[in-house]
Steps between C-alpha positions, in 0.01 A plus 500: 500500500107516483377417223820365281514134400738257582358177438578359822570138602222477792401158511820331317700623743690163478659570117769676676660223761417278146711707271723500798541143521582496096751761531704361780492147349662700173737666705610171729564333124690736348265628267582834291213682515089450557318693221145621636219550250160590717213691434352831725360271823771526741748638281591796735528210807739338329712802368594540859520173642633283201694773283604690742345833406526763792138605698644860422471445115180356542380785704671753261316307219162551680607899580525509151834687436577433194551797254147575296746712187673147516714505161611102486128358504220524640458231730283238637316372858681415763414125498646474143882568555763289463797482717868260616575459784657232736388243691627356861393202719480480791806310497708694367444451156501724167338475181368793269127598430357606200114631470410568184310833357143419431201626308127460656451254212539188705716178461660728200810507719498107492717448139685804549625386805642167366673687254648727758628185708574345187777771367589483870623121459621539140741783658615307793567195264443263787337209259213300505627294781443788786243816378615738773249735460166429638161657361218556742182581335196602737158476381137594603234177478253682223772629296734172516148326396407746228785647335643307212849656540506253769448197305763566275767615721410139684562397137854656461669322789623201384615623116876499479468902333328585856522339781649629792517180755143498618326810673297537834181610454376653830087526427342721784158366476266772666214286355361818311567654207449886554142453524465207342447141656679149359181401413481752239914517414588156461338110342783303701465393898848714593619793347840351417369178276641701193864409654407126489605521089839462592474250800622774724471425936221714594453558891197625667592701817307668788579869500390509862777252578820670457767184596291292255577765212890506604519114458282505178758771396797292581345221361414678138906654500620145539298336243603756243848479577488119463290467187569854309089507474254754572299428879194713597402619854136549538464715812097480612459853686266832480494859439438674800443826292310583166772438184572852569496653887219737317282186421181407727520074373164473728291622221583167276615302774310546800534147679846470436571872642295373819709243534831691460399756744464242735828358450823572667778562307803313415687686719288424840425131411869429519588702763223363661682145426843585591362588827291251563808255425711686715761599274448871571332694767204773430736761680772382194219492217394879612877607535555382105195681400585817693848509346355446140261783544744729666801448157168567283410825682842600518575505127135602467573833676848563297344442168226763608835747650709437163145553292451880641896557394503601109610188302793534193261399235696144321275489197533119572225244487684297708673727761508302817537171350781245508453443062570164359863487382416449190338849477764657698765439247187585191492849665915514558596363134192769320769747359734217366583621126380378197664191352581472115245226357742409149712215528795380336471298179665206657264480797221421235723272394557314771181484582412347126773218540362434859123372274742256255688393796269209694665269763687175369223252395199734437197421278363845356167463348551519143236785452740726734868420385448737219364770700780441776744545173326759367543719852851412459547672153255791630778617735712599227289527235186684608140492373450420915111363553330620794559144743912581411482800592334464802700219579833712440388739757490236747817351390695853526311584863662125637868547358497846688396341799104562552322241597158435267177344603211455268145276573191521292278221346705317178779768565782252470392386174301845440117487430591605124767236472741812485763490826636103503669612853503098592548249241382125624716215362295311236600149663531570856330778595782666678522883488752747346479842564729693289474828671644307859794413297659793377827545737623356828447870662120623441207563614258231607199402259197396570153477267241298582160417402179601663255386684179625311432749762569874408411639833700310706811473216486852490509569803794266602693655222438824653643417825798317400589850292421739857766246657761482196602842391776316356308311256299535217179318573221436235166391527303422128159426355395265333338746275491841609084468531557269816683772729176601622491211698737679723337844515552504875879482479512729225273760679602445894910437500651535118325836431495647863723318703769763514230805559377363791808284669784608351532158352703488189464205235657476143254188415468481108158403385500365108186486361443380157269765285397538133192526289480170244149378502547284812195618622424705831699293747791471319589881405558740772726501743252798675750727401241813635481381829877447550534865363227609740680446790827696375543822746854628677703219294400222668529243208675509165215358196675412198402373185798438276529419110825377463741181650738742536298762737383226683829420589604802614166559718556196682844616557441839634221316727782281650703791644260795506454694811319585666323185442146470358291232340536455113187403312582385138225430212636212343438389097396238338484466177786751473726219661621361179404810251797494311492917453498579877816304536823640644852537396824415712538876502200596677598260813827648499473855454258761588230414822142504571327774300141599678411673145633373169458805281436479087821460350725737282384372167175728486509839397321697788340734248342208328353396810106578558437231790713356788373161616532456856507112611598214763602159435390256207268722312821695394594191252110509378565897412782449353465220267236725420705780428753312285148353259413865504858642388364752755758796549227732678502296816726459756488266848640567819445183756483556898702193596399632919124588537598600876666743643364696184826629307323825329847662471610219273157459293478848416865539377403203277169693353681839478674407255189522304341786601223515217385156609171387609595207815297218503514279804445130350421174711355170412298538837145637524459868574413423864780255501849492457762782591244774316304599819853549691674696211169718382533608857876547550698557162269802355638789783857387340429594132469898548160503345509261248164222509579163505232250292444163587454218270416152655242255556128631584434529878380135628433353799680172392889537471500312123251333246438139526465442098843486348341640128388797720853553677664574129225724382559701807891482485469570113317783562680686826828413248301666209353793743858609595628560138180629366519903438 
């Protein structure tokens, strides 16, 4: 295949009898499953030797056979597929393999990958006394140096919301980074020093030597099965080849290539050994190699035979592959129907006596007893703040069954003082979580604090949802300004995943948003760029206004199919606004609305401008509306930003067809949802212009002067009324 790159192993050779070594320890202790997370060098090698991927696919891969008019994605490289398969010593042995779908970005599979073996132990409910599923995370020497991801997924391993019973990291260390020497990619001696924050084991082993690497391997398993801590394998090797097979290295490495084309390879050296030690003849050695050769020439000349015979395009990014099971039953459950998001009254109820209900002998800080008593009469009563309502979502979603899991920095307490989702006894500082407590029969409950990584957090939030289609997993800022810390996931597996693998997540990002003179970095949740990425449904963006329609979204996310990542724009200040409240009615009728249109009590011919709005600034327009005594204008919110629903925003404006529409946002004009609906909504309104009124274009998301952030507000308020 001249020309094509595969990234091959030449020169670390002696990763495969490693991750051979690791695998058939797993499978002579019983072990579940080993969960592979690896970047591009060697990938294809170990596709076929460790995860039992056919040469034929490979080959078919390279033929490139896949359907161009492909209708389910478009694809990726070869070398960043995910696949299961299974496993077998040479004993006898079984255990399953799992090799996880990666971007180019590297070490960005690192967190996902924990969370992937993490909802892989939470489902097997095995305990902390015997984590049966073992990640294996392989790492170039530059990148494990350089990238941060790194550090912090070092970081997560021994928190109780992420660990997964220690990891192997495999490190081939080519000693060059592309074309970059350690010199220039690294301040510490080795490349793995980083790993010496948590007191990990870190062993340095010669490539060249491949029965040194198996003991080092078996070495590493046994120390992480005896300690539940991460151990690293340095494995001191070359790259026979340029990064790519298209790369000439000699031009920035000229001595080293001199050196390496002098070298034998892995393969000869120990032949050479075996020989010399008289375990096997030359006549065997050339037999082995002969028989190899002839199996790769064979399948070889079939692919090229089944290539010239026309191909039944699939349409599938993933034809050929043995998918995850996780995605298998994604793609099998994608028609499931719709599920009603009201409850019964005495759900809510049960779920308000649950908060007044603490275990025999519990202190309750006297600030929250009232607000625990409070939620109690809010069940029946109504006027439901945002934290209830949020919180009776979860409760309904774990007395039907669904399992919940939520991390973010403060998010047990909530960074606004809003959720109270663990209450800490004033005298002992024992826990209560009311939410765990509801029945004997529900679904399990777990919320946890942060590390104050986003990246990494993200990221391990992400993979625990790919691996749980059962659950509904939620990942939150700390304010929504802070998610940019974790562009990579956002842009590389929550917005694409599914285009290019056919890798399915319903991962709900919360991301606190609102314009009240916090200043620049503590405004926007980015709500442009999340918006930006929005093509062929990938993700839902929501921005909601009410308790109520919060509750309902979160709902629908927990049993929508097929499933797709949920991005939700959070308030703040509109937590506790008494007149965006909810009433017992609206959790137990009706469902999630994506438009809320004006309602009844205007006369469409008084009407001479619609409002069109998302999220808090609905409450600023119409408090403004009721000072005004303003009959002439009406409001229609978009509760769902994306998928776009036109059909529903223009039967709310045609009821007022002599209205001018006016899209309104707190946002600046090159900010906000404006860019996204100036481009999309117009070709819905059969001719009719929409305005804007907003912020002035700026380059910084919000004003840093508090005086200045009311003016502005004050006048976009003033703007939108203003004939």
């Amino acid at each position: 295949f001249v020309g094509q790159k595969r990234f091959s192993l030449e020169g670390g050779e002696s990763v495969i009898p490693l991750l051979d070594a690791v695998l058939s320890e797993a499978a002579r202790a019983d072990l579940d499953e080993v969960c592979i997370g690896m970047p591009h060098r060697g990938r294809l090698n170990v596709l076929a030797n460790i995860a039992g991927k056919s040469y034929g696919q490979i080959f078919r891969e390279f033929e490139g056979t896949q359907d161009p008019k492909s209708v389910q994605g478009s694809g990726d490289v070869k070398y960043h597929l995910g696949t299961e398969g299974t496993f077998t010593a040479e004993t006898g042995e079984q255990t399953r393999v799992y090799l996880a779908a990666n971007p180019s970005h590297l070490e960005a599979v690192n967190p996902v990958l924990e969370g992937v073996v993490r909802a892989k132990q939470d489902r097997l409910n095995r305990g902390s006394a015997f984590f049966s599923v073992l990640p294996v995370l392989m790492h170039g020497d530059a990148a494990f140096a350089g990238q941060g991801v790194v550090a912090e997924t070092l970081n997560l391993s021994q928190l109780r919301g992420y660990r997964t019973g220690g990891t192997v990291h495999v490190i081939i260390n080519n000693q060059v980074g592309f074309t970059t020497a350690p010199a220039s990619s690294r301040s510490s001696v080795y490349c793995t020093d980083v790993a010496r924050m948590i007191q990990a084991p870190i062993f340095h082993v010669n490539g060249d030597d491949p029965e040194a690497c198996v003991r080092v391997a078996r070495l590493a398993f046994e120390f992480r099965m005896a300690f539940d801590k991460d151990v690293v394998i340095d494995m001191v090797c070359y790259r026979r080849r340029g990064h790519n097979e298209g790369d000439d290295p000699s031009m920035t490495q000229p001595l080293m290539y001199n050196l390496i084309e002098a070298k034998r390879s892995v393969r000869k050296l120990y032949t050479e050994g075996l020989i010399g030690r008289g375990d096997i003849s030359v006549e065997d050695a050339e037999r082995a190699l002969r028989d190899y050769q002839e199996q790769l020439e064979r399948v070889f000349a079939e692919t090229r035979e089944a290539t010239d015979t026309p191909q039944t395009p699939t349409g599938d990014v993933t034809a050929g592959l043995d998918l995850p099971l996780a995605q298998q039953q994604a793609a099998a459950n994608q028609h499931a129907a719709p599920r009603a998001t009201a409850v019964d009254p005495a759900v809510l109820k049960r779920i308000g006596d649950a908060h007044v209900s603490p275990p025999p002998g519990f202190v309750v800080h006297p600030k929250l007893m009232p607000m625990l008593e409070k939620r109690a009469a809010m069940s029946t009563e109504g006027a439901v703040d945002w934290g209830y309502g949020e919180v009776l979502a979860f409760g309904s979603l774990l007395l039907e069954g669904t399992s919940i899991r939520m991390a973010g920095q403060d998010s047990r307490r909530g960074t606004f003082v809003q959720r109270h989702a663990v209450l800490t006894d004033k005298l002992t500082g024992t826990e209560w979580t009311p939410l765990a407590n509801l029945a004997e029969e529900q679904g399990k409950f777990w919320i946890y604090d942060s590390l104050l990584s986003e990246y990494a957090a993200m990221g391990f939030e992400y993979g625990y949802s790919v691996e749980r289609p059962d659950a509904l997993v939620l990942w939150e800022a700390q304010f929504g300004d802070f998610g940019n810390g974790a562009q990579t996931i956002v842009d590389e597996f929550i917005s694409s995943s599914e285009q290019k693998w056919g890798q399915r997540s319903s991962v709900v990002l919360l991301l606190p948003h609102g314009f009240e003179g916090q200043g620049p970095d503590h405004s926007s949740g980015r709500i442009e760029r999340y918006l930006q990425m929005c093509a062929e449904n990938n993700i839902t963006v929501s921005m909601p206004s009410t308790p109520a329609s919060h509750f309902h979204l979160l709902r629908r996310q927990a049993y929508a199919q097929p499933r797709r990542p949920l991005v939700v724009f959070t308030p703040k200040s509109m937590l506790r606004l008494k007149t965006a409240q909810s009433a017992v009615e609206d959790f137990t009728t009706g469902g999630f609305r994506t438009v809320i249109p004006e309602g009844p009590s205007l006369r469409s011919s008084d009407v001479d401008r619609v409002l069109l709005c998302s999220g808090k600034v609905y409450w600023d327009l119409l408090a403004e509306r009721t000072k005004r005594g303003d009959t002439r204008t009406a409001i229609v919110r978009l509760e769902q930003l994306y998928p776009l629903d036109a059909a529903a925003v223009l039967d709310a404006v045609d009821r007022f067809p002599n209205a001018q529409l006016v899209w309104v946002q707190e946002e600046p004009a090159n900010q906000g949802p404006w860019p996204f609906i100036a481009l999309n909504l117009p070709e819905h309104l059969g001719g009719r212009p929409l305005m804007r009124v907003s912020r002035p274009a700026s380059a910084s998301p919000a004003a840093g002067s508090s005086k200045k952030h009311a003016a502005e507000q004050a006048s976009l308020v003033q703007q939108s009324f203003d004939r």
